[in-house]
C-alpha positions as CSV (number, residue, x, y, z in Angstrom):
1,X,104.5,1.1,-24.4
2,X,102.2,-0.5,-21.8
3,X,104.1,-1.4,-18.5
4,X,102.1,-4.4,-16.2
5,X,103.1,-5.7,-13.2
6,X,105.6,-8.8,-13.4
7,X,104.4,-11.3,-10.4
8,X,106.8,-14.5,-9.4
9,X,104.6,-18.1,-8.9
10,X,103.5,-17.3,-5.4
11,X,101.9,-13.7,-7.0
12,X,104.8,-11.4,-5.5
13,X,105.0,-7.9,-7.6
14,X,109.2,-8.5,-8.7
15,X,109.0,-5.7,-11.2
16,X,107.4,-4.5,-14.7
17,X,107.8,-5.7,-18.2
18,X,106.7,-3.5,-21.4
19,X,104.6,-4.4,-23.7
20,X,104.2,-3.1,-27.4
21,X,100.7,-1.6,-27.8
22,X,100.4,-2.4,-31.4
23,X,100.1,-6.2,-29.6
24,X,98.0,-5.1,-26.1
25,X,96.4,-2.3,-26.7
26,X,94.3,-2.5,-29.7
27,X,91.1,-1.2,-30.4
28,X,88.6,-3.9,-29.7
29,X,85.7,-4.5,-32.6
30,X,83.2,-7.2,-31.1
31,X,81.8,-7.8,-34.5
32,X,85.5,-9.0,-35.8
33,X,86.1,-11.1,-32.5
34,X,82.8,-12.6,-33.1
35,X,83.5,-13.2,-36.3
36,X,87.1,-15.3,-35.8
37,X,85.5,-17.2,-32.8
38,X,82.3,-18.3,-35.2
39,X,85.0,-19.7,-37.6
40,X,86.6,-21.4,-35.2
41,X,83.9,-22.8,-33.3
42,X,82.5,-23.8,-37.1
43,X,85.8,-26.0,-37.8
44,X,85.2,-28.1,-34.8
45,X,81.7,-29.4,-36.1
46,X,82.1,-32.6,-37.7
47,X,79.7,-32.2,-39.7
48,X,78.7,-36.2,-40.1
49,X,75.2,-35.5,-39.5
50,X,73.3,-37.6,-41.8
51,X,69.4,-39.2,-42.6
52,X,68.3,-42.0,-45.0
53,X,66.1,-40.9,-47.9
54,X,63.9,-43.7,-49.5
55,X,66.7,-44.1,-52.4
56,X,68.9,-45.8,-49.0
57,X,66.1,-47.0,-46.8
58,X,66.4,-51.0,-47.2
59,X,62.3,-53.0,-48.3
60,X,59.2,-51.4,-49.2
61,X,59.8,-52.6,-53.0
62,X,55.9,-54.4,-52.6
63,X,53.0,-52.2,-53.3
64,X,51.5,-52.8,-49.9
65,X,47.8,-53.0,-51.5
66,X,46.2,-52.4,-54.8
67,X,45.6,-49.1,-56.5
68,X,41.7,-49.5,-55.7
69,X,38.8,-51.0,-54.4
70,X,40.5,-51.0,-50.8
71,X,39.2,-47.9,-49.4
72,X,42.6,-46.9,-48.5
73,X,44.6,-43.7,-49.6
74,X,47.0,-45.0,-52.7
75,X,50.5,-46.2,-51.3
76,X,53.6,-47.5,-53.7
77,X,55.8,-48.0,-51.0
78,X,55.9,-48.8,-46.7
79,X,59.3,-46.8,-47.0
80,X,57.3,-43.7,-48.0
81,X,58.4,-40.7,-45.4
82,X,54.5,-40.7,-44.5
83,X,54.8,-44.1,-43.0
84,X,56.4,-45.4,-39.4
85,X,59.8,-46.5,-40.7
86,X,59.8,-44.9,-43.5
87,X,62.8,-42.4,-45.2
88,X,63.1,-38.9,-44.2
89,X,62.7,-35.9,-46.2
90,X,64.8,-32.8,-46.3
91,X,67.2,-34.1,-43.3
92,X,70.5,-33.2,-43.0
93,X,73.4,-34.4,-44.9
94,X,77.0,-34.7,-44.5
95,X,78.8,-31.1,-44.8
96,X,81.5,-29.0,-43.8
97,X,80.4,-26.0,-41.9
98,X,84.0,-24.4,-42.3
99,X,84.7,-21.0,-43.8
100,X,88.0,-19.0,-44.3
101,X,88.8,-16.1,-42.6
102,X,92.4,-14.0,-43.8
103,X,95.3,-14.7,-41.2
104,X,95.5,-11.0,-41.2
105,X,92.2,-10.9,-39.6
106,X,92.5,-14.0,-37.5
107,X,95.8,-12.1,-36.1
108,X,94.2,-8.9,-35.4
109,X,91.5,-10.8,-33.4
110,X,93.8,-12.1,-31.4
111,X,95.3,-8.8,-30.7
112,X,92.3,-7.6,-29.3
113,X,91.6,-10.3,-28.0
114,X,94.5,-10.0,-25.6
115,X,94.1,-6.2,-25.7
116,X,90.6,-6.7,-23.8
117,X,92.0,-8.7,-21.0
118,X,94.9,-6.0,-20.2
119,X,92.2,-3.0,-20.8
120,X,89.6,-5.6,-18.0
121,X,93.5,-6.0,-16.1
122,X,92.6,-9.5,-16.3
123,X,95.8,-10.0,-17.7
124,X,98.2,-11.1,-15.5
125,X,102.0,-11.9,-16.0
126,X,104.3,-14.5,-14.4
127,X,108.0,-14.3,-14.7
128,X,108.5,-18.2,-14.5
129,X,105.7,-21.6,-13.6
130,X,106.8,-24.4,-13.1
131,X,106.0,-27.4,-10.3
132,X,108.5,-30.4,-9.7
133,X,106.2,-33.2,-10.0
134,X,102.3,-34.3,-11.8
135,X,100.3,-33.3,-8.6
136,X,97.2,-31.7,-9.1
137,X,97.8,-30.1,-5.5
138,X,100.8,-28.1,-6.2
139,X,99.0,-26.6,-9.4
140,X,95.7,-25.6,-7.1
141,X,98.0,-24.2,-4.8
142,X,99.3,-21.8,-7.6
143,X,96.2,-20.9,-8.8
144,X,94.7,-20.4,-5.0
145,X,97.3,-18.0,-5.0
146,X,96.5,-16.0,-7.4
147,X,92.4,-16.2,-7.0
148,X,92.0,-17.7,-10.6
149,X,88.7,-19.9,-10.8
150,X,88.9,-19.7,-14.7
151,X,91.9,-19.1,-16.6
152,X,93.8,-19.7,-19.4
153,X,97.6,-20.6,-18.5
154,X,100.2,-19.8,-21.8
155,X,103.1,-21.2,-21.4
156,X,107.2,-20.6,-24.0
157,X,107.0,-24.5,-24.6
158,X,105.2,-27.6,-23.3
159,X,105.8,-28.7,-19.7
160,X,104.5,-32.0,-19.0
161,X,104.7,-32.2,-15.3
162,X,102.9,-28.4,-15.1
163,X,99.8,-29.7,-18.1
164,X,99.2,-32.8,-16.4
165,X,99.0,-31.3,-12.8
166,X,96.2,-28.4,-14.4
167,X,94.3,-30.7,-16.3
168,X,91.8,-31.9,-13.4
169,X,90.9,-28.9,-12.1
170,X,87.6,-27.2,-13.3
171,X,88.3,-23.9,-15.3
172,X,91.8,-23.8,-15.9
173,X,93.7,-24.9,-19.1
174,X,96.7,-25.2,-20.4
175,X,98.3,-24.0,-23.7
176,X,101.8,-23.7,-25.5
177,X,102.0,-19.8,-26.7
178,X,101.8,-20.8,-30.5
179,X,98.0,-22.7,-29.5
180,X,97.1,-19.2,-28.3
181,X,93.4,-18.5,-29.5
182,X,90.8,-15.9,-29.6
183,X,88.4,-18.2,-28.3
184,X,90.1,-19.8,-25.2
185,X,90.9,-16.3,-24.0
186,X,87.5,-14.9,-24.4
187,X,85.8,-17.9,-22.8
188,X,88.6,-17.7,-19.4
189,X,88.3,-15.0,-17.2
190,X,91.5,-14.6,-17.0
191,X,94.6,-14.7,-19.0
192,X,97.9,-16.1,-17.3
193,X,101.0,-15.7,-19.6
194,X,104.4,-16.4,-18.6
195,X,106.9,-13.9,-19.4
196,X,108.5,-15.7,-22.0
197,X,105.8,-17.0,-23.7
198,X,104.2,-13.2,-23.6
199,X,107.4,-12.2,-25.7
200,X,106.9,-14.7,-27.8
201,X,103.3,-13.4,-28.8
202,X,104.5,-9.9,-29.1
203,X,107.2,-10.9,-31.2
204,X,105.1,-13.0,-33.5
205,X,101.9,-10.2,-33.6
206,X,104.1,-7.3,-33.4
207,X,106.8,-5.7,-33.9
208,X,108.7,-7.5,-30.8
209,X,110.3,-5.4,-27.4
210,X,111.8,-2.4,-28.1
């Protein structure tokens, strides 16, 4: 089992919590995390990205001059892509850029996902967060105290006062344990769980606390 410090909200050391290494210490393999954060970066593309081609481009039906006699290179129609208004060729069309990756997979990238911040001891773990009231000042105050300039904040269950107090300042964000990603804790330098919601994870990836 790996043991990690257990800090209160003002980053007091109040003890040690186990965690199962099937869950936190994983073998990291950059080509699989690279693979589950493409996929998820590729179903956030909306994909609307579209061009006229001269079937949808509206005129141009007139010949704009006769075949000959004019000196001029032939032209059917003033919507041709080789004229200033005219269609476009080969531009993009409307598409989904999606692709399927197993859950399996997508769990055991988030394994060591999570694995890589303990083994970088960016992982740090809170026994309770909470603040009374939506202040942004009593949220910068928590995360002054810990040094945390970019960091991802799990929580057991949504907290309203605690999400809308973190979500004006720069670099931190909030999440509920079951939005827990591979790409949100890759892209934070650090990795704030509350106990609970840590447990939760485990349980879910693993094979819970023994």
């Amino acid at each position: 089992m790996a043991n990690i410090k257990l800090y209160d909200q003002g980053n007091q050391e109040i003890g040690t919590v186990e965690l199962d290494p099937e869950v936190f210490e994983v073998e990291v393999q950059p080509e699989l995390l690279h693979l589950v954060v493409r996929a998820q970066l590729a179903a956030k593309r909306a994909g609307t990205h579209s061009v006229k081609t001269r079937a949808f481009v509206s005129g141009g039906g007139k010949k704009p001059w006769r075949q000959k006699g004019t000196g001029r290179a032939r032209a059917g129609s003033t919507r041709s892509p080789l004229w200033r208004g005219g269609a476009v060729v080969h531009g993009p069309e409307p598409r989904d850029y999606t692709f399927k990756v197993n859950r399996k997979v997508r769990q055991l990238a988030l394994r060591m996902a999570l694995s890589a911040k303990l083994g970088d001891a960016s992982l740090v773990l809170v026994d309770t967060l909470a603040v009374p009231e939506v202040k942004t000042k009593l949220m910068v105050k928590v995360t002054s105290d810990f040094g945390l300039k970019k960091a991802l904040i799990v929580l057991p269950a949504s907290d309203n006062n605690l999400e809308l107090s973190a979500r004006n300042i720069p670099g931190i964000k909030v999440v509920r344990e079951d939005m827990l990603n591979v790409y949100d804790i890759l892209r934070h330098d650090h990795l704030v769980m509350v106990k609970d919601a840590a447990l939760k994870v485990q349980e879910r990836l693993g094979h819970g606390v023994r």
